[in-house]
TIVOMAR-934117 format. One line per 8 residues: number of its first residue (from 1); their letters; for each residue z, y negated, x of C-alpha. Coordinates in steps of 0.25 Angstrom, whole numbers, plus 5000, padded with zeros to 4 digits. Layout:
NUM = A = Z,Y,X; ... $
END
This chain:
1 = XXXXXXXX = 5487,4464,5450; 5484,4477,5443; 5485,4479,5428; 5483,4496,5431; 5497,4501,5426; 5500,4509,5438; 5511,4519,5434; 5499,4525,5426 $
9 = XXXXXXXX = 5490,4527,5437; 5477,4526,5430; 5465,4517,5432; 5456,4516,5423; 5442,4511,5421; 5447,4498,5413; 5453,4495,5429; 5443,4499,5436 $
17 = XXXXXXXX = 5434,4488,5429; 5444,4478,5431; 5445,4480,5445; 5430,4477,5443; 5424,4489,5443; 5410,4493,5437; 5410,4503,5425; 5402,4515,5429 $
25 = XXXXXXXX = 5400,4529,5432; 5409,4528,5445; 5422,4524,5437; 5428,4537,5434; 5428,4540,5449; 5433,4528,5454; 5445,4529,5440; 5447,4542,5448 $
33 = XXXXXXXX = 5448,4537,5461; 5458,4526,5456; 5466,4534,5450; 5467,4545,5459; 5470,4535,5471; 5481,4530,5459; 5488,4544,5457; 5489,4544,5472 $
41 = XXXXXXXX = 5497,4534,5472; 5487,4521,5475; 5491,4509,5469; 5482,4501,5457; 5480,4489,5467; 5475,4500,5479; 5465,4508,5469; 5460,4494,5464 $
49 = XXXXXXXX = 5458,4490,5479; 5452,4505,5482; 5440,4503,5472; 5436,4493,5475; 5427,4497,5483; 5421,4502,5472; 5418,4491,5464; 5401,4489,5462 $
57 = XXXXXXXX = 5399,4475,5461; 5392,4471,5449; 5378,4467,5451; 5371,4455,5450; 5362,4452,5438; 5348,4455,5441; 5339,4442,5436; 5326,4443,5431 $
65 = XXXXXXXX = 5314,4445,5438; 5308,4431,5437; 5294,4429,5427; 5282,4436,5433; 5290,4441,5445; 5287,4457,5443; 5272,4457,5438; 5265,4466,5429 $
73 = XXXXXXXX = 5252,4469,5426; 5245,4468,5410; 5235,4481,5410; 5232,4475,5397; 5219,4465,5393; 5217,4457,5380; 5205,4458,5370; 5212,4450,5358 $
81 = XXXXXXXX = 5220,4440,5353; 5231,4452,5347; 5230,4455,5363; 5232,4445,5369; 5245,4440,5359; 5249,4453,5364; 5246,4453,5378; 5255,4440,5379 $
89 = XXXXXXXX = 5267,4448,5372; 5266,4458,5382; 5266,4450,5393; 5277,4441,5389; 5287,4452,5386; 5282,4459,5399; 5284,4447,5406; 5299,4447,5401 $
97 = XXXXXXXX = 5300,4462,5405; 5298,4460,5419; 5309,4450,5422; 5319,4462,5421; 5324,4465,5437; 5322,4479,5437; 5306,4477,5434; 5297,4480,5446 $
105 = XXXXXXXX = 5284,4479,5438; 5276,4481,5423; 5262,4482,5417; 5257,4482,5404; 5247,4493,5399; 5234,4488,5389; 5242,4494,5375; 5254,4483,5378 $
113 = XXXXXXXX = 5261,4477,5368; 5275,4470,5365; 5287,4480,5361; 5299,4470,5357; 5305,4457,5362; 5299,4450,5374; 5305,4458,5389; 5302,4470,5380 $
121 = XXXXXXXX = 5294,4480,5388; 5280,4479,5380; 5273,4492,5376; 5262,4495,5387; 5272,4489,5395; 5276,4495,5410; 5288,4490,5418; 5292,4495,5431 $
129 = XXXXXXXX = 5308,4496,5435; 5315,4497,5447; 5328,4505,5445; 5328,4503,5431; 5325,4509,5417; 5323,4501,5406; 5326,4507,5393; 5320,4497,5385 $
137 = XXXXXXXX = 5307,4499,5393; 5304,4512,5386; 5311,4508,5374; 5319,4517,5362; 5304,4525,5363; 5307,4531,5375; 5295,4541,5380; 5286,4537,5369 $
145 = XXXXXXXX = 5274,4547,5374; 5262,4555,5370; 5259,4572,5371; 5246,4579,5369; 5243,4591,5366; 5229,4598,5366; 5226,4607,5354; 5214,4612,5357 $
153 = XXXXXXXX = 5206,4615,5346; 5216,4612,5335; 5211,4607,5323; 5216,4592,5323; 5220,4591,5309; 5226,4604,5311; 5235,4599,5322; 5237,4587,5314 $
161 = XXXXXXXX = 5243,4594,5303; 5251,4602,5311; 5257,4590,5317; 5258,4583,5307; 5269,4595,5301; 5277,4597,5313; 5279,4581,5320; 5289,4571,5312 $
169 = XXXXXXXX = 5288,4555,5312; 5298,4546,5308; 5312,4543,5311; 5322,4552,5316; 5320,4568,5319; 5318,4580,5312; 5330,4586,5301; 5338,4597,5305 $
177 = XXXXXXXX = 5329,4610,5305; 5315,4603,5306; 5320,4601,5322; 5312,4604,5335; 5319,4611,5345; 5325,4602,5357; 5327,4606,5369; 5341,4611,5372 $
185 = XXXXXXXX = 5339,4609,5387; 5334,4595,5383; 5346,4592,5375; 5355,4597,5385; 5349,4585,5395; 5350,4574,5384; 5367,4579,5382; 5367,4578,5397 $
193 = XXXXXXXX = 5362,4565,5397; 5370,4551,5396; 5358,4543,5388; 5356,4557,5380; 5368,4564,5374; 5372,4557,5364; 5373,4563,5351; 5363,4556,5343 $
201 = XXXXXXXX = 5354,4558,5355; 5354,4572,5356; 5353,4572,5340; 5341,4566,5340; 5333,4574,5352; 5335,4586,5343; 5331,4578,5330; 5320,4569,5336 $
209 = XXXXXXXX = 5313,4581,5343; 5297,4585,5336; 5297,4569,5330; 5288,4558,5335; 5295,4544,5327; 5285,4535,5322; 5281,4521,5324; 5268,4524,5334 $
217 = XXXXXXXX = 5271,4537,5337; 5261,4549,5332; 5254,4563,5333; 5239,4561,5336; 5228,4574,5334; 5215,4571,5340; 5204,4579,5350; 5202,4576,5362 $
225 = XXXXXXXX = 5188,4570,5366; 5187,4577,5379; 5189,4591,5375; 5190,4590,5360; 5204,4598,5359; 5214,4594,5349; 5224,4586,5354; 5239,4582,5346 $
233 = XXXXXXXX = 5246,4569,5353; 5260,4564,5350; 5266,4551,5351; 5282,4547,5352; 5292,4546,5360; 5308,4550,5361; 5314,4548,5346; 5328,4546,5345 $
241 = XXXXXXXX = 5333,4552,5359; 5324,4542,5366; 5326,4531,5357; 5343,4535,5361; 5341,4534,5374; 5335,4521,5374; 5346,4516,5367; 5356,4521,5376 $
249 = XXXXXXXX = 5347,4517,5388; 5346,4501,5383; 5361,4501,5383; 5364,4507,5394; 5353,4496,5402; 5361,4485,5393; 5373,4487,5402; 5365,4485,5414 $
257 = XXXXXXXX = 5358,4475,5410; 5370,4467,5405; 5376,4471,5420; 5363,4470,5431; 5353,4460,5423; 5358,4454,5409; 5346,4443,5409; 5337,4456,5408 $
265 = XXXXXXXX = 5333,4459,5394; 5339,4468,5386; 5328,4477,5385; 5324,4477,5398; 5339,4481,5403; 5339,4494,5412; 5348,4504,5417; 5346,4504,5433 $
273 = XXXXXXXX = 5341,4519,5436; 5350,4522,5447; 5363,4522,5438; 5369,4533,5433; 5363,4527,5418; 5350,4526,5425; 5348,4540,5430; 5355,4545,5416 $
281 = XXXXXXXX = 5343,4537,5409; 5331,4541,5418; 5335,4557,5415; 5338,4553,5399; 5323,4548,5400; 5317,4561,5406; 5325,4570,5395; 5319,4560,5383 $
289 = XXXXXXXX = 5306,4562,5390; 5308,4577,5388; 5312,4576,5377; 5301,4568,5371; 5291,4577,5377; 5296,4589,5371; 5296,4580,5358; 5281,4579,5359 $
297 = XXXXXXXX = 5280,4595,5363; 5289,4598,5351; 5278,4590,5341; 5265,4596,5348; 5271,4610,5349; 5274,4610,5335; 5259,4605,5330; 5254,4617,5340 $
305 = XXXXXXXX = 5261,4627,5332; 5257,4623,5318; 5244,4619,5321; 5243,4634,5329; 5234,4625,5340; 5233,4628,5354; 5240,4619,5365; 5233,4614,5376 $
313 = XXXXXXXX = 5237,4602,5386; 5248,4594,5383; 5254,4582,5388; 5261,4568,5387; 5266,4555,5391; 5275,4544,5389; 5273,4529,5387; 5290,4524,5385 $
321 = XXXXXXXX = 5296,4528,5398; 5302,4525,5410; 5296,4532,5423; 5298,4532,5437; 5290,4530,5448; 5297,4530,5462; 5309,4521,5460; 5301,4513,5449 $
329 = XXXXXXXX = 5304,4515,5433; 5292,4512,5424; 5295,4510,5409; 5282,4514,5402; 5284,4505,5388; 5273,4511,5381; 5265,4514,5394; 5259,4528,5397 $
337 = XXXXXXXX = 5263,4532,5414; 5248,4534,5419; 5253,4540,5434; 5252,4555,5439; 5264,4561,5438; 5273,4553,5429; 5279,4563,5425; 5281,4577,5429 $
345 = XXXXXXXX = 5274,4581,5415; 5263,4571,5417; 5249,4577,5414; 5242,4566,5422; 5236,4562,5406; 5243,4554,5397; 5240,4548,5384; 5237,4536,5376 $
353 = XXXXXXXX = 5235,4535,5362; 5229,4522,5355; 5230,4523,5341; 5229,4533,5330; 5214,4532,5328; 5210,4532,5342; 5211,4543,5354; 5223,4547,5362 $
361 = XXXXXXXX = 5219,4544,5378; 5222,4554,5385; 5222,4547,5399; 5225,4550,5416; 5232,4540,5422; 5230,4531,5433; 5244,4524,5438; 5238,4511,5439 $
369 = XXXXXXXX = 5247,4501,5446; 5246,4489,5438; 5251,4498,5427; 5261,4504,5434; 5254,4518,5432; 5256,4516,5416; 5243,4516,5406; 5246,4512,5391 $
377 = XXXXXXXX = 5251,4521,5381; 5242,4518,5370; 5235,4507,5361; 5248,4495,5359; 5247,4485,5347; 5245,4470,5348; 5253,4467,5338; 5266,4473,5332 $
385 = XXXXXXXX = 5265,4483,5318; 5269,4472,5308; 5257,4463,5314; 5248,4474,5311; 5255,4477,5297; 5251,4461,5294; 5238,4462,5299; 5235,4473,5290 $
393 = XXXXXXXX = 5234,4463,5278; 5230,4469,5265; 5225,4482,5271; 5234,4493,5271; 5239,4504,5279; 5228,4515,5271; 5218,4506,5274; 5219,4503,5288 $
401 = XXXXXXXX = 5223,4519,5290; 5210,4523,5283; 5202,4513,5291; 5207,4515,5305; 5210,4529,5307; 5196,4534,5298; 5196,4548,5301; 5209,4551,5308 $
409 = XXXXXXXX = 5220,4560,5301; 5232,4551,5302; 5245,4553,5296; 5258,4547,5294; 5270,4555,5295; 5277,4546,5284; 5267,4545,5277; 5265,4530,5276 $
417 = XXXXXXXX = 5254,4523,5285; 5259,4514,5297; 5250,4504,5299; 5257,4500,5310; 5251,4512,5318; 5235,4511,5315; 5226,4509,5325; 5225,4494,5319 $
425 = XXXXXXXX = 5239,4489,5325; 5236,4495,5339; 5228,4488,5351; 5212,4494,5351; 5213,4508,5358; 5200,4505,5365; 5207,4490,5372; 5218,4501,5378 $
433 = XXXXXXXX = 5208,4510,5379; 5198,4500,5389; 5210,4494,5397; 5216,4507,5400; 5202,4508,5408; 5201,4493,5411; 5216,4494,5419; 5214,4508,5424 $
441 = XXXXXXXX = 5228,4513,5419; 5221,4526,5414; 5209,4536,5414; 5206,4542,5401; 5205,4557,5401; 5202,4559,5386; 5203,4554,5372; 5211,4562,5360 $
449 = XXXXXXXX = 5202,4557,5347; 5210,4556,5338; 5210,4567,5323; 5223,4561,5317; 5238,4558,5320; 5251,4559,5313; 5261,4542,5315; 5275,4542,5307 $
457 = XXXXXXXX = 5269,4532,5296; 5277,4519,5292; 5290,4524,5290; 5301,4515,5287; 5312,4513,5298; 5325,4524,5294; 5333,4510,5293; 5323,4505,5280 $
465 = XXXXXX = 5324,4517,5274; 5341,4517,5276; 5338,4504,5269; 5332,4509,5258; 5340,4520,5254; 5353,4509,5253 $
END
């Protein structure tokens, strides 16, 4: 017996769900199919009986692959014991990863390392989805990537300088008349964009624009050992509109994870790219991506200017994505594409930086299968920032400045020296360097030497300094 007062003649969504209906895009037409049928002079009892037809059955839970099920292949070799402890990390979280149903495959690349709780994409790690994109697998960073910029014969300390008065570090964006122009045209997309058009959002795609963060993010000046032109690279991802979407994007995947697999991982939930969400999502992706190249342009133009250099080649890549490949989603966690055409801007070169006192690889290349056609997008850590703080001992950040980085320019936006970020707490450049060659995930083309670069420094999180001022 209905419960639908019918001398109102209205349905509403609250009967539609009891009649065991879905929520979704399709109620308002079938609310205005009920009650159009109702006006007409349909009984409640005869609408209810009508849509059933319409009724989408809920699904059944998708289980988890079972252990080993979906392989994937370790591009990575141990030298050490720091290795090896961290080899065994990786593969235990990997191991987690692919028991999530959507997973069709994963590798590992040589700079791997663990980036949160075990299931947690690792970074250097590559997981192949089938019509599924997983927020979590690009994480908050979303289109993390690197651009360089041929100066020609632009003094390196020149261009340094120059840089070094036009980029910003830190947290947050630039105060109101220090601004780069954004994109109207851009920002008209993001407004017509689910994931995109919320006020905070759009606020900070206008604030964020010409910054680059901190953490291991950086502007690196150097010459290139083929031709010996200046060359200026620059290091970060999305700021706060990617770091927006990704939040949107994980609870969005929460409801269907809840809904189609809720022994998945949190982390590891998706959002099923043939729903309306899902094709909402994958355009989000391709406007942050846009935005965050023109981010990298906005820096690099503006270091042209004042240094009054000359441009010559420029290009870039990205290493925290999601890409397609036929009907097949690969999250790059960390991991740099290394297939012709990615991308309709692909240069066919991309880039890989090891640490502060070593060259910038520029490198072609290959699409090896057991890679999934990724190579690694830079040097890793074995161990995580406080470990290297504590295995500092007495020394302190001067010193270890002075005596690994002898004879580079390198600066701190803040001020402050972050240990964290010396070439000490990375892997050896030349292990990546020789398993690059030894798995045949890339050709190197050339090798940026490196004059100097420009990190954020050790700046306290924006929630210490709240503290503080209490």
């Amino acid at each position: 017996m209905t419960t639908i007062d019918e001398t109102k003649h209205i349905v509403t969504g609250k009967d539609l769900i009891a009649w065991g209906h879905r929520p979704g895009p399709e109620f308002a037409s079938l609310l205005e199919k009920a009650n159009c049928a109702v006006s007409e002079g349909a009984s409640i009892d005869a609408v209810q009986k009508q849509l059933e037809l319409f009724i989408v059955p809920m699904p059944d839970h998708l289980p988890l692959h079972p252990d080993g099920k979906i392989p994937y292949h370790m591009n990575i070799d141990v030298s050490e014991d720091d290795e090896l402890d961290n080899v065994e990390k990786v593969k235990l979280t990997m191991n987690a990863v692919m028991r999530t149903p959507t997973i069709v495959g994963g590798a590992v690349m040589p700079d791997a390392c663990p980036a949160g709780p075990i299931g947690t994409i690792p970074v250097g790690g590559v997981v192949a989805a089938k019509n599924a994109i997983h927020p979590g697998m690009h994480s908050a960073d979303i289109c993390c990537s690197v651009m360089f910029t041929d100066l020609g014969d632009a003094d390196p300390k020149t261009v340094l300088d120059a840089a070094h008065s036009v980029t910003h570090f830190g947290p947050g964006g630039r105060r109101n008349g220090q601004r780069f122009t954004t994109s109207l045209k851009l920002l008209d997309a993001f407004r017509e964009n689910r994931f995109l058009r919320g006020p905070r959002t759009m606020r900070m795609a206008q604030e964020h624009m010409g910054t680059q963060g901190d953490g291991n993010h950086f502007l690196f000046v150097g010459r290139s050992r083929k031709t010996g032109r200046t060359a200026m690279v620059t290091h970060h991802g999305s700021r706060g509109p990617g770091a927006m979407l990704y939040k949107e994007g994980m609870i969005v995947a929460e409801k269907f994870r809840r809904e189609l697999s809720p022994k998945t991982l949190k982390q590891n939930a998706w959002i099923p790219a043939d729903t309306l969400e899902g094709v909402a999502y994958w355009e989000a992706l391709q406007l942050i991506r846009k935005w965050t190249k023109a981010n990298h342009n906005a820096i690099h133009q503006a270091t042209l200017e004042v240094a009054k250099a000359q441009m010559g080649d420029r290009f870039w890549n990205e290493h925290n994505f999601v890409f397609k490949r036929d009907d097949i989603y690969l999250h790059g966690k960390g991991a740099t594409p290394a297939w012709d055409g990615y991308a309709s801007d692909a240069s066919g070169l991309t880039l890989v930086p090891l640490n502060m006192s070593e060259p910038v690889l520029v490198v072609k290349g290959s699409d090896a299968g057991h890679a999934l056609g990724f190579a690694p997008h830079g040097a890793g850590r074995n161990y995580s920032r406080s470990e290297h703080r504590r295995r500092m001992g007495s020394a302190t950040a001067e010193d270890l400045l002075i005596a690994e980085t002898k004879g580079l320019d390198i600066r701190f936006h803040a001020g402050p020296i972050d240990p964290s970020e010396l070439p000490s707490s990375y892997k050896k450049a030349e292990t990546v360097v020789s398993q690059i060659s030894k798995f045949e995930l890339a050709d190197i083309e050339d090798y940026i030497d490196p004059y100097g670069c420009i990190m954020a420094g050790d700046v306290p999180p924006p929630w210490l300094n709240r503290k503080k001022r209490k």
